[in-house]
N, C-alpha and C positions, 0 to 999 in steps of 0.2 A: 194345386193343393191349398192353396188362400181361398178359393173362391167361397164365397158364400154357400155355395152349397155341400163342397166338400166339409168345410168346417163344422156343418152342422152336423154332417157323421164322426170326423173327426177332432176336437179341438184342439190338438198337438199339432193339425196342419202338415202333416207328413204320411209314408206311408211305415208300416201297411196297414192295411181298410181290411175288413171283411164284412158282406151284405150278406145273410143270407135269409134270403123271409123279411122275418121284424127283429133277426137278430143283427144288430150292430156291434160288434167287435175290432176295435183300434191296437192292441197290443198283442206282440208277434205270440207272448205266450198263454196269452188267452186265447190268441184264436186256436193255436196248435191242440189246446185241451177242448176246447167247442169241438174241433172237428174229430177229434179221435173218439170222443164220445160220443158225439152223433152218425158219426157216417164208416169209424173206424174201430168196431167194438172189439177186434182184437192187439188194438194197441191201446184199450184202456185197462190200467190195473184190478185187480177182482179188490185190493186196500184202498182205499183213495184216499183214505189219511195221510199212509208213507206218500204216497203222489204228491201230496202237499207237500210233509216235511222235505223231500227232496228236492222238490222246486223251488221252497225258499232259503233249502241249503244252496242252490244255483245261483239265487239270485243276490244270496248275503257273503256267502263265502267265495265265488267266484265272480258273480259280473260284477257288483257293486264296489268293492276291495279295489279292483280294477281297471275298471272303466276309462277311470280318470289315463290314466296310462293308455288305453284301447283308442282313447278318441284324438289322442296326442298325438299316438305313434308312437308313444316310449316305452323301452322298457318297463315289465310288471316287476312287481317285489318279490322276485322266483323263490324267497326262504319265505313269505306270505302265502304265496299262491301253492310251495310245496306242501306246508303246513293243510291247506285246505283239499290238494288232493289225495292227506291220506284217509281219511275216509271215503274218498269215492275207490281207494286202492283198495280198501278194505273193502267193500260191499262188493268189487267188481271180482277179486277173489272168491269170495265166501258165494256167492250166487251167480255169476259169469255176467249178467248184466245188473242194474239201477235196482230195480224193483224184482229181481229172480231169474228164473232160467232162461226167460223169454224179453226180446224185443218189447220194448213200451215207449209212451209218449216219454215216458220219464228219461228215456236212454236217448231219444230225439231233442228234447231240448235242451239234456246236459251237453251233449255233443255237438248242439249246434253254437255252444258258447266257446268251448274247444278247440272249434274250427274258426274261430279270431285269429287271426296272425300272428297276436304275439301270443297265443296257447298253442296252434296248431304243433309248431318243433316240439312240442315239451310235449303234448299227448302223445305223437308219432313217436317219442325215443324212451317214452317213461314204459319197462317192460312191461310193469303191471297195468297200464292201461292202451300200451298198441295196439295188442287185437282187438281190445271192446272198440279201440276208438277208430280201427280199418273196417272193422264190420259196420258200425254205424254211419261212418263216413261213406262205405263203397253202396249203400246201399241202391238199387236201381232205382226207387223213386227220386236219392237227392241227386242221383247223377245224371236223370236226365233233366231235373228241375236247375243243375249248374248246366247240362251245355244249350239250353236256353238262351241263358245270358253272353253264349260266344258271339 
């Protein structure tokens, strides 16, 4: 991932990469929205405004806050992080998933932030979001794209 040639697709030098065509894509949630747009029209929202809003509530209100904690290995600020899940309680009530009735990218990469190890306990036991976040999680695409990595 140094080599000169990598770099040139990447300059973070890491992964993940995505080539497709003459699209070049280096960030896990851009690529996730490149692809649901392009190849997976039913996990793109009919809003993509709220697709925004929610994404940068994901990435301001929950990765960002605690990341620092994520990359440590330490405990998150659980009276922070509760604070920031009650709006996703509230929307996963009021519409059963992110963006409405149905599965979307939006429900994919709140969830895949979730699934960190120090969110996974806290989504799995918070009631209001264990189902959304057993459905999202059990899904047969990530579950075969986890036993992969056995």
């Amino acid at each position: 991932m140094r080599t000169p040639e990598f770099l040139a697709l990447n300059p973070n030098g890491k992964v993940p990469l995505l080539v497709d065509g003459d699209t070049v894509l280096f960030e896990s949630l851009a690529i996730n929205l490149y692809l649901a747009r392009r190849y997976a029209p039913s996990l793109w929202p009919a809003t993509e405004a709220e697709l925004m809003q929610w994404m940068m509530w994901c990435m301001g209100e929950l990765e960002g806050p605690h990341d620092a904690a994520n990359r440590a290995q330490a405990p998150v600020d659980t009276a922070r992080l509760d604070r920031a899940l009650d709006a996703l309680r509230r929307q996963i009530r009021r519409q059963g998933h992110v963006l409405g009735e149905r599965f979307s990218v939006a429900d994919l990469n709140v969830a895949a932030v979730l699934m960190r190890p120090q969110y996974r306990p806290v989504a799995r036991a918070d009631a209001a979001l264990a189902g959304w976040f057993a459905d999202c999680s059990g899904r047969p695409a990530l579950q075969r794209a986890l036993a992969v990595g056995d």
